[in-house]
N, CA, C and O atoms as CSV, one atom per row, in Angstrom:
chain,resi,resn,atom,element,x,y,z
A,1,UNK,N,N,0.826,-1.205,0.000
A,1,UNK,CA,C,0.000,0.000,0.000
A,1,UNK,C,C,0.869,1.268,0.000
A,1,UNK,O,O,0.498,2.220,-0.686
A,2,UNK,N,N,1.997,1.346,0.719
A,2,UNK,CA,C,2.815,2.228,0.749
A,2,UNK,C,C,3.685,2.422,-0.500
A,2,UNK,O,O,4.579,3.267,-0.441
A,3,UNK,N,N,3.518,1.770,-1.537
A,3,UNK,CA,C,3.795,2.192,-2.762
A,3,UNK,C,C,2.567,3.367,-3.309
A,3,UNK,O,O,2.969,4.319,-3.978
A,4,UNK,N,N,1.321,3.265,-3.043
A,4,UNK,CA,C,0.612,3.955,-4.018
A,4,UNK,C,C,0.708,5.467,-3.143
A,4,UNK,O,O,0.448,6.536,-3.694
A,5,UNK,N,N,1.111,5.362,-1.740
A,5,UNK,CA,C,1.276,6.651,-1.557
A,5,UNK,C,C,2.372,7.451,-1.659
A,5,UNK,O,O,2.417,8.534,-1.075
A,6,UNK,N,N,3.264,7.039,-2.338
A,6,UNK,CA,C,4.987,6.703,-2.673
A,6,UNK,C,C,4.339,7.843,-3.876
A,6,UNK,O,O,4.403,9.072,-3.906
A,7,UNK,N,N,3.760,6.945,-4.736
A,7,UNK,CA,C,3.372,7.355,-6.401
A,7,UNK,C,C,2.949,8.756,-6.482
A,7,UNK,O,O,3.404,9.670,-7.171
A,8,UNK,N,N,1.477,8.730,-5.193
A,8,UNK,CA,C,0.757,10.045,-5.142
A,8,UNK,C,C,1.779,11.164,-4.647
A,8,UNK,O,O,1.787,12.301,-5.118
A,9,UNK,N,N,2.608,10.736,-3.685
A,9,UNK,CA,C,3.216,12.063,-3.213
A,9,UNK,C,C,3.972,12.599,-4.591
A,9,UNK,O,O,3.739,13.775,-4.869
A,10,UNK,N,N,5.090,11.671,-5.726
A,10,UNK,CA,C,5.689,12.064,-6.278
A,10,UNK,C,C,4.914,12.557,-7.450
A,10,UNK,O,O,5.571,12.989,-8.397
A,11,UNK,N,N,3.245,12.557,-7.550
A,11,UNK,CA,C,2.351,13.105,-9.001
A,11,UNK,C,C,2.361,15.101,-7.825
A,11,UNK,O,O,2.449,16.216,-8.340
A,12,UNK,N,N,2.281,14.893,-6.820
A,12,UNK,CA,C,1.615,15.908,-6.155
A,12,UNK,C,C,3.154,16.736,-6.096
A,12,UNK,O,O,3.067,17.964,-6.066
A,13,UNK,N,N,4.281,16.253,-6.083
A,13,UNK,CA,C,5.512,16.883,-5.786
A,13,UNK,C,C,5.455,17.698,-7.792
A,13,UNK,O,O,5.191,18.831,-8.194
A,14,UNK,N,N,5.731,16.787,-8.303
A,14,UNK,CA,C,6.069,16.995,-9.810
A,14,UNK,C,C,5.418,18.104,-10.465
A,14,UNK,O,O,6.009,18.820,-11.273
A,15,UNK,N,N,3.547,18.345,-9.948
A,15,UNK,CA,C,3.019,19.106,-10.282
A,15,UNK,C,C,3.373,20.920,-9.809
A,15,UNK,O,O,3.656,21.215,-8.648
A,16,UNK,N,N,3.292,21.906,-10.871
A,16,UNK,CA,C,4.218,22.795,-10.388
A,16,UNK,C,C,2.783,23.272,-9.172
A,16,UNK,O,O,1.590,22.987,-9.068
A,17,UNK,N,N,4.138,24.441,-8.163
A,17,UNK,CA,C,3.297,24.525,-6.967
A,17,UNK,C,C,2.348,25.355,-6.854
A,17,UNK,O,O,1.605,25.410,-5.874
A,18,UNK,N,N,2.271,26.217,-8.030
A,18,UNK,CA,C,1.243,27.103,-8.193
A,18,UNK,C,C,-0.261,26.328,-8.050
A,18,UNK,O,O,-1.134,26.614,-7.231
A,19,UNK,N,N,-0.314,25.200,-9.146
A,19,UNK,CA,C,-1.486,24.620,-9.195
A,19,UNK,C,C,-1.845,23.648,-8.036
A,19,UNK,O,O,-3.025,23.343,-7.863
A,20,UNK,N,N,-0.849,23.144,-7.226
A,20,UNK,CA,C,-0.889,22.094,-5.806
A,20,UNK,C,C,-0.769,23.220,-4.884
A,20,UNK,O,O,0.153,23.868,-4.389
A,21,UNK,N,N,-2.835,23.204,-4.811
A,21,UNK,CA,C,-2.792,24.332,-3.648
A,21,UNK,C,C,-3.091,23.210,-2.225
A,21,UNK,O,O,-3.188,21.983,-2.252
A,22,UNK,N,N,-3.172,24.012,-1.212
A,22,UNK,CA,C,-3.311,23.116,0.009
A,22,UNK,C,C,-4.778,22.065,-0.491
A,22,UNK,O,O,-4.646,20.864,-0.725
A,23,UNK,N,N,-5.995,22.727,-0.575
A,23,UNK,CA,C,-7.414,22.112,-1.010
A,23,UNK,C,C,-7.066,20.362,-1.961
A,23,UNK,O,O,-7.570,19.267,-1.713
A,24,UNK,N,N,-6.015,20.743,-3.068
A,24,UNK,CA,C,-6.026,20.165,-3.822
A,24,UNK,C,C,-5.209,18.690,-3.247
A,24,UNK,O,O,-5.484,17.498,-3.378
A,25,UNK,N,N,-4.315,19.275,-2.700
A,25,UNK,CA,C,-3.411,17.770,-1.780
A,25,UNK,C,C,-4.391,17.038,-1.086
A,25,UNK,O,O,-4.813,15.898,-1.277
A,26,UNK,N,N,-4.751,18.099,-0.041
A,26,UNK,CA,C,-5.364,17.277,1.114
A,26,UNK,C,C,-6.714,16.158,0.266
A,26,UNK,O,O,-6.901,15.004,0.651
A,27,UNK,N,N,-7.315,16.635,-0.603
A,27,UNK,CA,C,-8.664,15.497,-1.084
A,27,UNK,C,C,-7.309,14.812,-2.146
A,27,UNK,O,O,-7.872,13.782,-2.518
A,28,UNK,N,N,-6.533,14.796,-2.520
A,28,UNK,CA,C,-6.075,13.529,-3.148
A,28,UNK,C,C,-5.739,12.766,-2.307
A,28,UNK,O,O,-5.954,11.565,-2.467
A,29,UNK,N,N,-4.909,13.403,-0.796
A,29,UNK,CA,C,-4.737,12.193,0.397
A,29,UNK,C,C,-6.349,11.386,0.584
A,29,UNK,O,O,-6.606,10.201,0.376
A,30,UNK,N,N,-7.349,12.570,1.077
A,30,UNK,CA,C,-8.505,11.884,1.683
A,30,UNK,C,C,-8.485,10.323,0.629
A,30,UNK,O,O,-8.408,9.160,1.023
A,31,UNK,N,N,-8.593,10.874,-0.868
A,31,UNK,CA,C,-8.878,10.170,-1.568
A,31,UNK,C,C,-8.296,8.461,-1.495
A,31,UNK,O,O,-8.837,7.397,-1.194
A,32,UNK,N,N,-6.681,8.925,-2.016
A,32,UNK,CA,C,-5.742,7.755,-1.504
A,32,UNK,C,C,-6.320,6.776,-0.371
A,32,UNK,O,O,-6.437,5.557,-0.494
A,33,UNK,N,N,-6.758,7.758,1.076
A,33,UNK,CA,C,-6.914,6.533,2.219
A,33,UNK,C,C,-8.394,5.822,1.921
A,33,UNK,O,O,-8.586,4.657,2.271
A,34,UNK,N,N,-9.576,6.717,1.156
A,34,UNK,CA,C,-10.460,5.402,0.407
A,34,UNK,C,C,-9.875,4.273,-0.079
A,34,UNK,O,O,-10.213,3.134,0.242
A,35,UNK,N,N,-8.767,4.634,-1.055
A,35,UNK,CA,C,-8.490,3.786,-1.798
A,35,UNK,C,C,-7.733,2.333,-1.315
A,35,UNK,O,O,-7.876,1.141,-1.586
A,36,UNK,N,N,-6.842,3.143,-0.439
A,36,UNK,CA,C,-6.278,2.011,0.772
A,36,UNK,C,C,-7.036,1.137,1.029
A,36,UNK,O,O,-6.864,-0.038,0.704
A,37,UNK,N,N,-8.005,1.580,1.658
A,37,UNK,CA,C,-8.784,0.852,2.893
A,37,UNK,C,C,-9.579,-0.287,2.045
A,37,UNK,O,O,-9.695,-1.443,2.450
A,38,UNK,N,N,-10.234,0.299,0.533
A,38,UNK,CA,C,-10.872,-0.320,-0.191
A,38,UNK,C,C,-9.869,-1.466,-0.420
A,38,UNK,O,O,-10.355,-2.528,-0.033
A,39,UNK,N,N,-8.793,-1.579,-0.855
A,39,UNK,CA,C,-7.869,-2.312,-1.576
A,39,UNK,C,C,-7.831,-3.363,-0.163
A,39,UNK,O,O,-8.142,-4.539,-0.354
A,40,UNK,N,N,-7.483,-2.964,1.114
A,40,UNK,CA,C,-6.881,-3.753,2.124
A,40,UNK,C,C,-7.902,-4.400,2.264
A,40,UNK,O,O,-7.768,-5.602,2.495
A,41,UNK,N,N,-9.420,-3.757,2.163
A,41,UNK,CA,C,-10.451,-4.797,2.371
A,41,UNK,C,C,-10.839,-5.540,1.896
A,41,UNK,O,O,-11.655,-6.312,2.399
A,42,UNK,N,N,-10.252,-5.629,0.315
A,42,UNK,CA,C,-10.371,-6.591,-0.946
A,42,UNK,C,C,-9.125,-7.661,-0.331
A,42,UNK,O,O,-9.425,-8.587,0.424
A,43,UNK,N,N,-8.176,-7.484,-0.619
A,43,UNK,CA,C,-7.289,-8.463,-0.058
A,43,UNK,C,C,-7.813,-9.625,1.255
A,43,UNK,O,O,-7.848,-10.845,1.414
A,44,UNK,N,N,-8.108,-8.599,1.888
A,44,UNK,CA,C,-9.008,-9.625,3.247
A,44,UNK,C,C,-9.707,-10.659,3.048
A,44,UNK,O,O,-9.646,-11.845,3.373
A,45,UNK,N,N,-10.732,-9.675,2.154
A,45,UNK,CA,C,-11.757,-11.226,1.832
A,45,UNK,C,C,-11.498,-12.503,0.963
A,45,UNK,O,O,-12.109,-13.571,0.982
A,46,UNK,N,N,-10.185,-12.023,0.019
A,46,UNK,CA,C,-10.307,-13.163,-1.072
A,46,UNK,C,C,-9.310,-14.511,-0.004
A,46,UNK,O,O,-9.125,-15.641,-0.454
């Protein structure tokens, strides 16, 4: 899992900083930890 937040930090670093305003990070994190949780909970069940 700690790869995909590896990935996101380096799309959110790369992007210049004008356009990575605070608003815009923080809901790609929120986003990411859906995505986590979804993924860890898929793994669980199979």
């Amino acid at each position: 899992m700690s790869r995909n937040r590896q990935l996101l930090a380096k799309a959110i670093r790369c992007r210049p900083i004008g356009l990575a305003s605070g608003t815009t990070t923080t809901t790609a994190v929120i986003v990411m930890e859906h995505y986590e949780h979804a993924v860890s909970h898929e793994i669980a069940s199979l």
